[in-house]
C-alpha positions as CSV (number, residue, x, y, z in Angstrom):
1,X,-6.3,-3.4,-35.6
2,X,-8.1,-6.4,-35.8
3,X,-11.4,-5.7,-34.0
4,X,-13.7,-3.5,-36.3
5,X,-16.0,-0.7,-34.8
6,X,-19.4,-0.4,-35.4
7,X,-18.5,2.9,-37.4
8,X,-16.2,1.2,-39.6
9,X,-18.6,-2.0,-39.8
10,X,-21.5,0.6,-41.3
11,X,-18.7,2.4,-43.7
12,X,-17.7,-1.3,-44.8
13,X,-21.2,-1.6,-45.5
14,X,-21.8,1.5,-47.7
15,X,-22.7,3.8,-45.5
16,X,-26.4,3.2,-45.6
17,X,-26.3,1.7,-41.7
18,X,-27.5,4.1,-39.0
19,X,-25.3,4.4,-36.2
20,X,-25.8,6.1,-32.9
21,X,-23.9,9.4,-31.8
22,X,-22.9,7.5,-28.6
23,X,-21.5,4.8,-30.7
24,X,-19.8,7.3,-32.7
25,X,-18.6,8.7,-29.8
26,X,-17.2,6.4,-28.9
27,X,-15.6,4.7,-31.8
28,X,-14.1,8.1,-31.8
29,X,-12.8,8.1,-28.3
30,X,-11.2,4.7,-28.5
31,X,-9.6,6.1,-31.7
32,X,-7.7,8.9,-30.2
33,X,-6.9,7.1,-27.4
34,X,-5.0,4.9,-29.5
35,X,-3.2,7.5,-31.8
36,X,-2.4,9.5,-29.0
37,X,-0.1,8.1,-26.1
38,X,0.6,10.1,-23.0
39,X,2.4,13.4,-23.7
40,X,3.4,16.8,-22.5
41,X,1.5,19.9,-23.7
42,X,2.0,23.3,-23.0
43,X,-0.1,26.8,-22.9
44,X,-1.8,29.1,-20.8
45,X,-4.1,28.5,-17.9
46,X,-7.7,30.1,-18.4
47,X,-11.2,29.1,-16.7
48,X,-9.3,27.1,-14.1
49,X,-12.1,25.8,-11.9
50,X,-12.3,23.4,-8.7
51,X,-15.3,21.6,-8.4
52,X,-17.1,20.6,-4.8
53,X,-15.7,17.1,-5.8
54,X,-12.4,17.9,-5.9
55,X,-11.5,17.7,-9.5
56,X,-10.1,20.4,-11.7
57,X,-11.8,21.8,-15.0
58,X,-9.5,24.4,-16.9
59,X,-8.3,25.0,-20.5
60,X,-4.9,25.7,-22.2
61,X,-4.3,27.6,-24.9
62,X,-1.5,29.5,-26.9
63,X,-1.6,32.2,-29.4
64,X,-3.9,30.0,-32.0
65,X,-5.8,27.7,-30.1
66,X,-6.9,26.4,-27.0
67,X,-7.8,22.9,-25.3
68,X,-10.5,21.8,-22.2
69,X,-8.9,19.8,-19.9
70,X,-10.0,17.8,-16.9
71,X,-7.8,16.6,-13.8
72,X,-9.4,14.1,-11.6
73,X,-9.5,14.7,-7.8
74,X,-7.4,11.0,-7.3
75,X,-4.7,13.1,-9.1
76,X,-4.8,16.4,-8.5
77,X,-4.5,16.2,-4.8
78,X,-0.8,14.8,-5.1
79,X,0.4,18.2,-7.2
80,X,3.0,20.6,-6.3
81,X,0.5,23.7,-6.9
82,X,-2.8,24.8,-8.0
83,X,-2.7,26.6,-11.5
84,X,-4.3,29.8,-11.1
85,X,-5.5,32.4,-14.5
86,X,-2.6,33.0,-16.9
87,X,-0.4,30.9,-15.6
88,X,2.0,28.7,-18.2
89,X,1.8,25.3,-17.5
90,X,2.8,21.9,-18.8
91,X,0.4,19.1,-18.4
92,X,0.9,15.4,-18.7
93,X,-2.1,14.1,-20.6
94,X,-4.1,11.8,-22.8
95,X,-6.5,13.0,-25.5
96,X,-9.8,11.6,-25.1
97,X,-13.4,12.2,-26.4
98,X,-15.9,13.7,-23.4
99,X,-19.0,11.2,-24.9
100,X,-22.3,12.7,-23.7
101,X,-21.1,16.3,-25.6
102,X,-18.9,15.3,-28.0
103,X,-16.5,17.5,-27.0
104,X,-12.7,16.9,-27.5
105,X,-10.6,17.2,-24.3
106,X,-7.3,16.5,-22.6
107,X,-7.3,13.8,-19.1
108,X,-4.3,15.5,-17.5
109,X,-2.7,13.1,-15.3
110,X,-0.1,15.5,-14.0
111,X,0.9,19.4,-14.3
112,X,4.3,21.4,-13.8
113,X,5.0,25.1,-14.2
114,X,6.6,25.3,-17.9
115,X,10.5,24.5,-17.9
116,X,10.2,23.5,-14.4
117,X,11.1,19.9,-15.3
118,X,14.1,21.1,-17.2
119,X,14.8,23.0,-14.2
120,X,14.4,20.5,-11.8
121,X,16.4,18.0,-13.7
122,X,19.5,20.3,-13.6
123,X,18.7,21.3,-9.6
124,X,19.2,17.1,-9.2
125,X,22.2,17.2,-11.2
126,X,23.8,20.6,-9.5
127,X,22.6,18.8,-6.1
128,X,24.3,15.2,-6.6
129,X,27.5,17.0,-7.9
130,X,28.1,19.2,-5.1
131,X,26.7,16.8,-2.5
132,X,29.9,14.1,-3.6
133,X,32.5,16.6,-3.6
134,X,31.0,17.3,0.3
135,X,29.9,20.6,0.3
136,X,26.4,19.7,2.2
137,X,28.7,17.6,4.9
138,X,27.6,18.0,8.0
139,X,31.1,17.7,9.8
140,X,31.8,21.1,7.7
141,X,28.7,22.9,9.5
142,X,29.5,25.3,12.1
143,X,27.0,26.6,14.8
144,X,25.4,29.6,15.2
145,X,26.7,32.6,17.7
146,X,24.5,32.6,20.8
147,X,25.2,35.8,21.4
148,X,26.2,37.7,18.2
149,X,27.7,41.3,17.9
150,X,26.6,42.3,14.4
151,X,24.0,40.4,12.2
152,X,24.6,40.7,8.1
153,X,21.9,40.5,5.6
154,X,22.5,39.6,2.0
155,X,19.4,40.4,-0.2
156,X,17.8,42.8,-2.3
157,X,16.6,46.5,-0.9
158,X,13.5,46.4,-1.9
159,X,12.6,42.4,-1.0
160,X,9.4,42.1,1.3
161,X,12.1,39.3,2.9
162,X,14.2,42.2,4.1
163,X,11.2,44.4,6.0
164,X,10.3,40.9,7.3
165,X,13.6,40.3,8.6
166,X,14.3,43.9,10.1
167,X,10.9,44.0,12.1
168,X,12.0,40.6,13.3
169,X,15.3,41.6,14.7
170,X,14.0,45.0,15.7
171,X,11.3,43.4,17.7
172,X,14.1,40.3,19.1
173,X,17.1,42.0,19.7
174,X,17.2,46.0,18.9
175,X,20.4,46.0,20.7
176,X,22.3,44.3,18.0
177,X,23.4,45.9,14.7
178,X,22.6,45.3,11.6
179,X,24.7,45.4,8.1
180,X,23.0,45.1,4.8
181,X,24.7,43.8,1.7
182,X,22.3,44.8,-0.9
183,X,22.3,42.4,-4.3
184,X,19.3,42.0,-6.5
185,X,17.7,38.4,-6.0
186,X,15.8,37.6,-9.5
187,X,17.2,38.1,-12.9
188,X,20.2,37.2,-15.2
189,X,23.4,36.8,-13.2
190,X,21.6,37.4,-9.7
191,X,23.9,33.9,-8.4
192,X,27.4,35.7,-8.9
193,X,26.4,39.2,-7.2
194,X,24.8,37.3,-4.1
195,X,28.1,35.3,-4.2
196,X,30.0,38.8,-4.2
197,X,28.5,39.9,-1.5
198,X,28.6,37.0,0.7
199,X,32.3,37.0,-0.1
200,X,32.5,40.8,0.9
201,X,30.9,39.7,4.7
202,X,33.4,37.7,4.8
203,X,36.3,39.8,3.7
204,X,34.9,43.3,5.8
205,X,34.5,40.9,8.7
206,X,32.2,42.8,10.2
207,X,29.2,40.4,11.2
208,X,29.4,37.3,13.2
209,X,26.3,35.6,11.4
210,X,25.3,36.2,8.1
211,X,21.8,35.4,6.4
212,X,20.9,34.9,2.7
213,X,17.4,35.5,2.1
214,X,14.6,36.2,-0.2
215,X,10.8,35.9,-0.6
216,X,8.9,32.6,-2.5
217,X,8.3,32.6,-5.7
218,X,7.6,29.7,-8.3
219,X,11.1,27.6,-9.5
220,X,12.4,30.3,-12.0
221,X,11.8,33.1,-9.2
222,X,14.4,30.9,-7.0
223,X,16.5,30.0,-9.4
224,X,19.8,32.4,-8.5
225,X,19.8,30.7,-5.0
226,X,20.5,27.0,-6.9
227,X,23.8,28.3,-8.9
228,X,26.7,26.7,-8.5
229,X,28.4,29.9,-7.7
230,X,26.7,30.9,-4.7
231,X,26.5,27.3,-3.5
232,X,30.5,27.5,-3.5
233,X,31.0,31.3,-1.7
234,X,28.4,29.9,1.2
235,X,30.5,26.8,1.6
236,X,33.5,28.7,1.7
237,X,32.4,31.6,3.9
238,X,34.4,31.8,7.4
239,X,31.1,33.3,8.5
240,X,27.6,30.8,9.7
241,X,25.9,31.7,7.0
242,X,21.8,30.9,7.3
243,X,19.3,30.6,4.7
244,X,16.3,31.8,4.4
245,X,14.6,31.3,0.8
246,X,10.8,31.1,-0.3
247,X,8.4,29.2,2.0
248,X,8.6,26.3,4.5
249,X,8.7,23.9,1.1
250,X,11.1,25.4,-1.0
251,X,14.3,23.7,-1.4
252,X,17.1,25.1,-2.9
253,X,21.1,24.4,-3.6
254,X,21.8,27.2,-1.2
255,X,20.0,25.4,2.1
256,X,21.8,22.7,1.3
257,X,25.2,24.5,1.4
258,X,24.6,26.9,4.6
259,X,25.0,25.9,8.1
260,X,21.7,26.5,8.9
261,X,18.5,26.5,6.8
262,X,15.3,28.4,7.8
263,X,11.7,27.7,7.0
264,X,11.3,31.2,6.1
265,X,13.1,34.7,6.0
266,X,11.5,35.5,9.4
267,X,12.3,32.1,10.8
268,X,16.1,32.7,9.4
269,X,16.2,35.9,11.7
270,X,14.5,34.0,15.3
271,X,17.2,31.8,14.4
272,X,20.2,34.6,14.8
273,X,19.0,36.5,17.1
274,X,18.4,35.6,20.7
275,X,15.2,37.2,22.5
276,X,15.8,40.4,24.1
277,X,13.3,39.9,26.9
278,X,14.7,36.8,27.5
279,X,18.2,38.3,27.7
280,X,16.8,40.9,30.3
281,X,15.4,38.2,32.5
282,X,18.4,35.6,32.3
283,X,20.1,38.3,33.3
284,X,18.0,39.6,36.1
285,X,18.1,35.6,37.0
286,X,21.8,35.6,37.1
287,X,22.3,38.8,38.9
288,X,19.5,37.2,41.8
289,X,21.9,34.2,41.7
290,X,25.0,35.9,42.3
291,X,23.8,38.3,45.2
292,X,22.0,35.4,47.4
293,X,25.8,33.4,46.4
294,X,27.9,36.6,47.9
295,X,24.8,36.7,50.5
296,X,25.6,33.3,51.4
297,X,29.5,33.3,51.3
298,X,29.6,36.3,53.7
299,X,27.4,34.7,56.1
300,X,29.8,31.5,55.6
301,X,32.7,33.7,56.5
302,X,31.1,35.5,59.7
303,X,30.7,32.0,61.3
304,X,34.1,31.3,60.5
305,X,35.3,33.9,61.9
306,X,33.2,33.5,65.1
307,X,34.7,29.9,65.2
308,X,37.9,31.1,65.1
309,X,37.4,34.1,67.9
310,X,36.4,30.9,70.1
311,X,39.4,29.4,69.5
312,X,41.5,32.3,70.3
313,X,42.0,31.8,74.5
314,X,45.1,32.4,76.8
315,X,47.9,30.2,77.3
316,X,46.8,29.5,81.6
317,X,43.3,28.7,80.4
318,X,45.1,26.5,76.9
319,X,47.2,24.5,80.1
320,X,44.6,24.2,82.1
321,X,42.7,22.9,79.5
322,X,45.4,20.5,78.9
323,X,46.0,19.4,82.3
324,X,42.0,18.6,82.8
325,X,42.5,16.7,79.4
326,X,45.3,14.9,80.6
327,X,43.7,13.6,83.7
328,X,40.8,12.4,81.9
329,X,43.5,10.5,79.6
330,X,45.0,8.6,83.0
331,X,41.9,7.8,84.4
332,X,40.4,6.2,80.9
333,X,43.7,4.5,80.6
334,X,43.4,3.3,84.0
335,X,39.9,1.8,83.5
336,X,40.9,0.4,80.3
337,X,43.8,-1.7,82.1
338,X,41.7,-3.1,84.4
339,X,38.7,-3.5,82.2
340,X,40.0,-6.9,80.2
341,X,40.9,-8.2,83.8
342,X,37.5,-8.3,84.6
343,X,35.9,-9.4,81.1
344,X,38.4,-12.2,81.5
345,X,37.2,-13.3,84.9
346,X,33.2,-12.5,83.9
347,X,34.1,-14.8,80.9
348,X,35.6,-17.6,83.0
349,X,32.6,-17.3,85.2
350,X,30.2,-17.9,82.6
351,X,32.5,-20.6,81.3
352,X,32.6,-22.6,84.5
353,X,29.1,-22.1,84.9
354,X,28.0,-23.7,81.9
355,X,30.9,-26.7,82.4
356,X,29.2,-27.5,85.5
357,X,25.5,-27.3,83.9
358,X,26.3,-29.5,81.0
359,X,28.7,-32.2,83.2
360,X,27.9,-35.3,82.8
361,X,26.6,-37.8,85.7
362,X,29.1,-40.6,85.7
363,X,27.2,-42.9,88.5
364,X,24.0,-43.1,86.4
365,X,25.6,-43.4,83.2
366,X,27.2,-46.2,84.9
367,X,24.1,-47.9,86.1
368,X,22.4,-47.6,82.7
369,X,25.2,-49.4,81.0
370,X,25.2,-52.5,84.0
371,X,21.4,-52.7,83.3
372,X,22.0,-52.9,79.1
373,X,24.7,-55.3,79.8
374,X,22.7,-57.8,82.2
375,X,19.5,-57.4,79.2
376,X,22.5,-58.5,76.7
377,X,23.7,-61.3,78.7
378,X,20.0,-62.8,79.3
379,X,18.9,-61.7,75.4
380,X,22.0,-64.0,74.9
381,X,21.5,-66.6,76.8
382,X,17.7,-66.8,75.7
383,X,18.9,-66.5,72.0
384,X,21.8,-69.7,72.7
385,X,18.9,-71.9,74.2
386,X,16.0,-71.3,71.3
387,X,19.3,-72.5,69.2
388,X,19.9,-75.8,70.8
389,X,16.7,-76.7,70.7
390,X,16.5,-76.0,67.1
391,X,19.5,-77.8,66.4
392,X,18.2,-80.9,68.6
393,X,15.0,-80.9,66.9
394,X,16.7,-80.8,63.0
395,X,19.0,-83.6,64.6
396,X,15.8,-85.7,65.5
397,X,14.3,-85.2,62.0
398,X,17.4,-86.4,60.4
399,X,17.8,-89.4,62.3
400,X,14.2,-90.2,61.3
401,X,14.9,-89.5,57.8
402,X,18.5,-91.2,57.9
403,X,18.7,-94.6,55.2
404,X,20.9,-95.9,57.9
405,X,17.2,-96.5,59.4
406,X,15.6,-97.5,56.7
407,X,18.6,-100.3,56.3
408,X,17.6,-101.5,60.0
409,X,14.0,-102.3,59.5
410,X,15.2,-104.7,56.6
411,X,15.9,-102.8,53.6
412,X,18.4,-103.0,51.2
413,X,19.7,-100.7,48.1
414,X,20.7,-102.1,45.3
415,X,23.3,-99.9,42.9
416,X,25.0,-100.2,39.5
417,X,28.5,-101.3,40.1
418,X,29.1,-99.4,36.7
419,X,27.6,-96.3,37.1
420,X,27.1,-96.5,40.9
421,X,23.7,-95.1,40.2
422,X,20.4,-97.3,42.3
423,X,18.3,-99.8,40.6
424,X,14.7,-98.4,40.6
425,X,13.3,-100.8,38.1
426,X,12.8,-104.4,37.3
427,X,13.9,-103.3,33.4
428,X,17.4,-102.0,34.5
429,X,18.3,-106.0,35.5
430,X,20.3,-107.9,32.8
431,X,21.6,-111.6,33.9
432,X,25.1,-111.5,34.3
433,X,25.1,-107.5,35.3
434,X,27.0,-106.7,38.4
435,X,25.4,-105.0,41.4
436,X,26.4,-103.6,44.9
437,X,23.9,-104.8,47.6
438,X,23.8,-102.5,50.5
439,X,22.5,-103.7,54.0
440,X,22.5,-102.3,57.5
441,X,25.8,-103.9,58.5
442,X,27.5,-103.7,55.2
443,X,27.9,-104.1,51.8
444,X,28.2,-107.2,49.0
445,X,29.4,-107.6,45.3
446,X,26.8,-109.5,43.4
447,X,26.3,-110.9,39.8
448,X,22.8,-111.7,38.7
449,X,22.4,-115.1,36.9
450,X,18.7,-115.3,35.5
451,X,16.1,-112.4,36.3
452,X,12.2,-112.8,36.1
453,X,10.3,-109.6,36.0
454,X,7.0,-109.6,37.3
455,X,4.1,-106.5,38.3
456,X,3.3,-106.1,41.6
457,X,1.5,-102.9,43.4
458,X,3.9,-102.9,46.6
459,X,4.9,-105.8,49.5
């Protein structure tokens, strides 16, 4: 390292430098927290303590020595379980220096029951490999009996589970029977004797549910109900098998592979067996059903048959009846023939009525059209007359405006015989240039032989 502590600065410096047990401390800390990385130690669990704070104070130890540990409260509130005197654990920690006592100490940053991780690892692997051949399908799960005739029980004689199941059923449904198939739960080979007996339920056929159940325990306790071999005899049985293992959160390879998995032993048998009291009483419900239904059919039936005692009358009164029914048929047909005459005449009635209400009254009609045409004639004849006199008045302006006029009172125009356009001024006359004279009473060809222009403000 590059940095240098104060503790190796005063050794550099031959040792005669003073340093402070905090500093050492310290130095010391930083030192071990370096060397050491984050690793896994086991031992035993002794002078566990909780604090109000929430952390955890407890040492570990083997046969020839022991370490204090601390486990925060930011991480012990996310473990699985709280260690508890003489338990063997594993702890995930790093070594550091506790300063103000200068007391060595381990800052565990997790904890597991020893080999559980081992354990756990091959659970996963057990899991994933039975999970892809489909043995935890749930198209292969069948439902439980509603109603079963015989309930099997596959665990140890001596299991709490087992009292806790029987005072269940007993108290549920003492009606229905129940086989044991005894097999030890905990121990070396425990998987393939449960397996045997599941596959004897199955063989004796003697049970129409069948559970597989034992008390909690810690991960090793468990361990027969995550072999392979019981896994497969479940999730071949012909028989619903349910599961009932450890507590609400245990998990094992065996829930996975039954058709039903239960919280707990005693929640495995609520699940198999249906209430007796509410048997009792969907019974009594049903049997209350069924007598007001016949209750109600019979008195169904007595009116019919009064209905049809009505209907049973002697053949004089059946004609007479007949004959009073066929004159009531004549004289509706009767009315009905002469019914559209009358509609029909009603309807013309109504008709004519209104033709005559809405008819129009030629004679005035008339009158109004004579009086528009006289106002069309006189609206024309007023129109023609404001015409003429518009016309005559136009003529009158045009006559005073006409250069025929101006020609008489002694005018004359004088035009290019070229361009036939009028002379306006004096510059436009060249000597020998050749110009139409206009007059009132004709017309002459003219040639100009000399031309004096001269300025002059009118006649």
């Amino acid at each position: 390292m590059n940095s240098e502590s104060p503790f190796s600065s005063a050794a550099g410096a031959g040792g005669d430098a003073v340093v402070p047990v905090s500093v050492l401390n310290r130095a010391i800390g930083t030192m071990l927290e370096r060397s050491f990385p984050l690793v896994w130690v086991s031992g035993e669990v002794s002078n566990f303590t909780r604090a109000a704070s929430g952390h955890w104070y407890f040492s570990i130890k083997d046969a020839q020595a022991q370490m204090r540990c601390v486990m925060f409260r930011g991480r012990a509130q996310y473990a699985e379980f709280t260690p508890r005197e003489g338990d063997k654990i594993e702890v995930r920690a790093l070594v550091t220096m506790y300063e103000p006592r200068g007391e060595l100490q381990l800052n565990v940053e997790a904890v597991r029951r020893t080999g559980q991780g081992r354990l756990y690892e091959a659970f996963l692997r057990l899991k994933a490999q039975l999970e892809a051949e489909g043995l935890f399908d749930a198209q292969r799960k069948r439902a439980l009996p509603a109603h079963p005739r015989s309930i099997g029980i596959v665990t140890s004689l001596q299991a709490a589970a087992l009292r806790d199941v029987l005072t269940t059923l007993a108290r549920r449904a003492p009606h229905i029977p129940v086989v044991i198939y005894p097999a030890p739960v905990q121990g070396a080979g425990v998987g393939a004797k449960l397996a045997a007996m599941v596959e004897t339920a199955n063989r004796r056929r003697e049970v129409d549910v069948l559970i597989v159940c034992r008390g909690g325990g810690s991960i090793e306790d468990l361990w027969a109900f995550n072999e392979e071999v019981l896994a497969r005899a479940i999730a071949a049985s012909e028989v619903p098998v349910v599961s009932g293992v450890g507590h609400e959160t245990d998990f094992t390879i065996a829930d996975f592979a039954a058709d039903v998995r239960a919280p707990t032993p005693t929640g495995a048998a609520e699940l198999v067996s249906p209430q007796r009291v509410l048997l009792l009483r969907d019974l009594d419900h049903r049997h209350a059903s069924l007598a007001r239904g016949f209750g109600r059919m019979m008195e169904r039936r007595a009116q019919q048959l009064d209905w049809l005692s009505r209907r049973l009358v002697s053949p004089a009164e059946r004609l007479a009846r007949q004959r009073t029914h066929l004159q009531q048929l004549c004289a509706r047909l009767a009315s009905a023939g002469a019914r559209p005459v009358r509609d029909a005449r009603a309807r013309f009635a109504l008709v004519q009525m209104r033709w005559q209400r809405w008819r129009p009254d030629l004679s005035q009609h008339r009158a109004t059209v004579n009086g528009l045409g006289e106002r069309m004639e006189r609206a024309l004849l007023r129109q023609h007359e404001r015409h003429v006199a518009r016309v005559e008045t136009l003529a009158a302006r045009l006559e005073v405006l006409s250069p025929q006029r101006t020609l008489e009172r002694g005018y004359a125009a004088l035009l290019d015989a070229q361009s036939g356009r009028a002379v306006r001024a004096p510059s436009a006359l060249k000597p020998g240039r050749r110009m139409t004279l206009h007059l009132a009473e004709g017309s002459a060809d003219i040639a100009l032989s000399d031309v004096q222009p001269r300025l002059t403000d009118g006649f």
